[in-house]
TIMARZA-134836 format. One record per residue (C-alpha): x, y, z; residue number from 1. Coordinates in Angstrom, 2 decimals. Layout:
REM TIMARZA-134836
<site px="X" py="Y" pz="Z" resi="NUM"/>
...
END
This chain:
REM TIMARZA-134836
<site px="0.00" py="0.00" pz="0.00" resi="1"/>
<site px="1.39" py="3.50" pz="-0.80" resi="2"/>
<site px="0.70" py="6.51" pz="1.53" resi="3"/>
<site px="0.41" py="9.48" pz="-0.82" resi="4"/>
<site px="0.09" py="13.27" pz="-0.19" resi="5"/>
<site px="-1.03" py="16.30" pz="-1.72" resi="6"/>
<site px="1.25" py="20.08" pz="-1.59" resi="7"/>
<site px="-2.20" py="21.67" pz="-0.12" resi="8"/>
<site px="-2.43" py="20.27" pz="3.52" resi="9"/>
<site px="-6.51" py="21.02" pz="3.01" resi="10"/>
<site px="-6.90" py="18.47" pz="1.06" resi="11"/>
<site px="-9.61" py="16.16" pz="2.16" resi="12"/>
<site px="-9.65" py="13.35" pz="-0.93" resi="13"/>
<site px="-9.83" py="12.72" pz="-4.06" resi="14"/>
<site px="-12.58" py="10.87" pz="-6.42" resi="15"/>
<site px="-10.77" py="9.41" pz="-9.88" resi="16"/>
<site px="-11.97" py="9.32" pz="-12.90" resi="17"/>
<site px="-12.89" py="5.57" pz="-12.50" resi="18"/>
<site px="-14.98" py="6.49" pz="-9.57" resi="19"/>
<site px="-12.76" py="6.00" pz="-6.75" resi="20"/>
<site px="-12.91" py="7.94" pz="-3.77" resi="21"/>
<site px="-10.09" py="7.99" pz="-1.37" resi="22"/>
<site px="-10.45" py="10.02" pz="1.89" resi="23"/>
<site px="-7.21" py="11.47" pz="3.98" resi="24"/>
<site px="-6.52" py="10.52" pz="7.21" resi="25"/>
<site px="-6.00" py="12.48" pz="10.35" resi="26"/>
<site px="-2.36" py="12.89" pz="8.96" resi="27"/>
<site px="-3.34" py="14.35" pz="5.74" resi="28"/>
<site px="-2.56" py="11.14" pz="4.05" resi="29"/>
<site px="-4.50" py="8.57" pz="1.32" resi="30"/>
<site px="-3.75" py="5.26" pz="1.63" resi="31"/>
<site px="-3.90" py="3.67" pz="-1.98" resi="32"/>
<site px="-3.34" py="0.07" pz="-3.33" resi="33"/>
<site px="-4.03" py="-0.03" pz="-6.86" resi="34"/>
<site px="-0.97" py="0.69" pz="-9.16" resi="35"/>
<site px="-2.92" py="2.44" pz="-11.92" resi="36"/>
<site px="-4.80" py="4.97" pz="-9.10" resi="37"/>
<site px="-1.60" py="5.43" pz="-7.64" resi="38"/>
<site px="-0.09" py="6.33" pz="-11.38" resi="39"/>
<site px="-2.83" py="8.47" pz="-11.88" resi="40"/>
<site px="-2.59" py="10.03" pz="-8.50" resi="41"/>
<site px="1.08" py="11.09" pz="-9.32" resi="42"/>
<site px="0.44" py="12.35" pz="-12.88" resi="43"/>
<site px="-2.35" py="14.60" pz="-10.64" resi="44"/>
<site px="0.23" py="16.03" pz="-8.34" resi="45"/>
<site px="-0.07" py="13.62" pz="-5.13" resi="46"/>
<site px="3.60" py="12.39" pz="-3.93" resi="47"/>
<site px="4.64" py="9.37" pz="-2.33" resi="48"/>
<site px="5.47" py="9.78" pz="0.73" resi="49"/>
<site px="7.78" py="7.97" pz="2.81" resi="50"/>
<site px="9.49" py="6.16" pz="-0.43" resi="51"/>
<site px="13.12" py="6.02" pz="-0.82" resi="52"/>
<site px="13.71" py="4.45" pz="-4.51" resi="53"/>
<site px="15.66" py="1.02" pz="-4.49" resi="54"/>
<site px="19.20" py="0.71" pz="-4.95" resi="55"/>
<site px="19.30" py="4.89" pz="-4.96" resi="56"/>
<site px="20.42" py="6.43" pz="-1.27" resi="57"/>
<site px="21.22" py="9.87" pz="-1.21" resi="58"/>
<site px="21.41" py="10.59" pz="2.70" resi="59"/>
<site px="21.84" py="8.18" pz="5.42" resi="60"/>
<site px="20.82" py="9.25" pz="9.18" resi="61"/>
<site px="23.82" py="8.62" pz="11.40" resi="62"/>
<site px="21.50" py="8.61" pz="14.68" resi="63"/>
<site px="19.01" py="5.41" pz="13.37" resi="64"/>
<site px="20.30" py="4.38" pz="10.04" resi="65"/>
<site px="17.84" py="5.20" pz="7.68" resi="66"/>
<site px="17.95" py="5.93" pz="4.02" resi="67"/>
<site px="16.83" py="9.53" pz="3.15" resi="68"/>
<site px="16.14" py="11.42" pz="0.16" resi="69"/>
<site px="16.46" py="15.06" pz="1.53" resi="70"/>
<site px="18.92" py="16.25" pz="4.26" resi="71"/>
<site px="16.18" py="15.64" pz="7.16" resi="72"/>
<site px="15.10" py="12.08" pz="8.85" resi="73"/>
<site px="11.57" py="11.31" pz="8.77" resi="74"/>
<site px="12.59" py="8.24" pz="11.54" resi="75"/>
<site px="14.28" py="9.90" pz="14.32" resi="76"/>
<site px="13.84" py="13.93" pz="13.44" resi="77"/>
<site px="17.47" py="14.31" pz="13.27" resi="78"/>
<site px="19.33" py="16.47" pz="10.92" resi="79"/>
<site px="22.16" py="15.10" pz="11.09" resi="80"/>
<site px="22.51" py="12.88" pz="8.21" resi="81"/>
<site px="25.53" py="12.61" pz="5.36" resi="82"/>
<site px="25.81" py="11.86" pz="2.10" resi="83"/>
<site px="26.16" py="8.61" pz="0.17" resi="84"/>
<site px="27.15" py="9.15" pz="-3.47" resi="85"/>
<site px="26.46" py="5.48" pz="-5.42" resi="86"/>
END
């Protein structure tokens, strides 16, 4: 299941072409298991959140270890993260 998020944090859902609704959480989230709603959802503007693309690491958190695409842990909150070049 992907967790996917719009820029506008008022967003409340979204109803697909196909007829699909899919409500946000408390979080501002949708939770979304169909590949082709997800595509769609991303050609739309939603983002994945929380996805770190395989085999790609850009920043590793030195506190907990976890792979990172910006400079900023979404684990532990820390900021103190370097850089892995592959």
């Amino acid at each position: 299941m992907a967790r996917l998020a719009f820029d506008s944090q008022n967003c409340q859902g979204v109803t697909l072409g196909n007829g699909r609704r899919y409500d946000s959480d408390r979080s501002g989230l949708i939770h979304v298991e169909n590949p082709t709603d997800i595509k769609a959802l991303k050609a739309g503007g939603y983002t994945v959140v929380g996805a770190v693309a395989r085999g790609k690491r850009y920043w590793v958190c030195d506190t907990c270890d976890r792979d990172c695409n910006i400079n900023h842990c979404s684990k532990c909150d820390s900021s103190d993260l370097r850089k892995v070049v592959e």
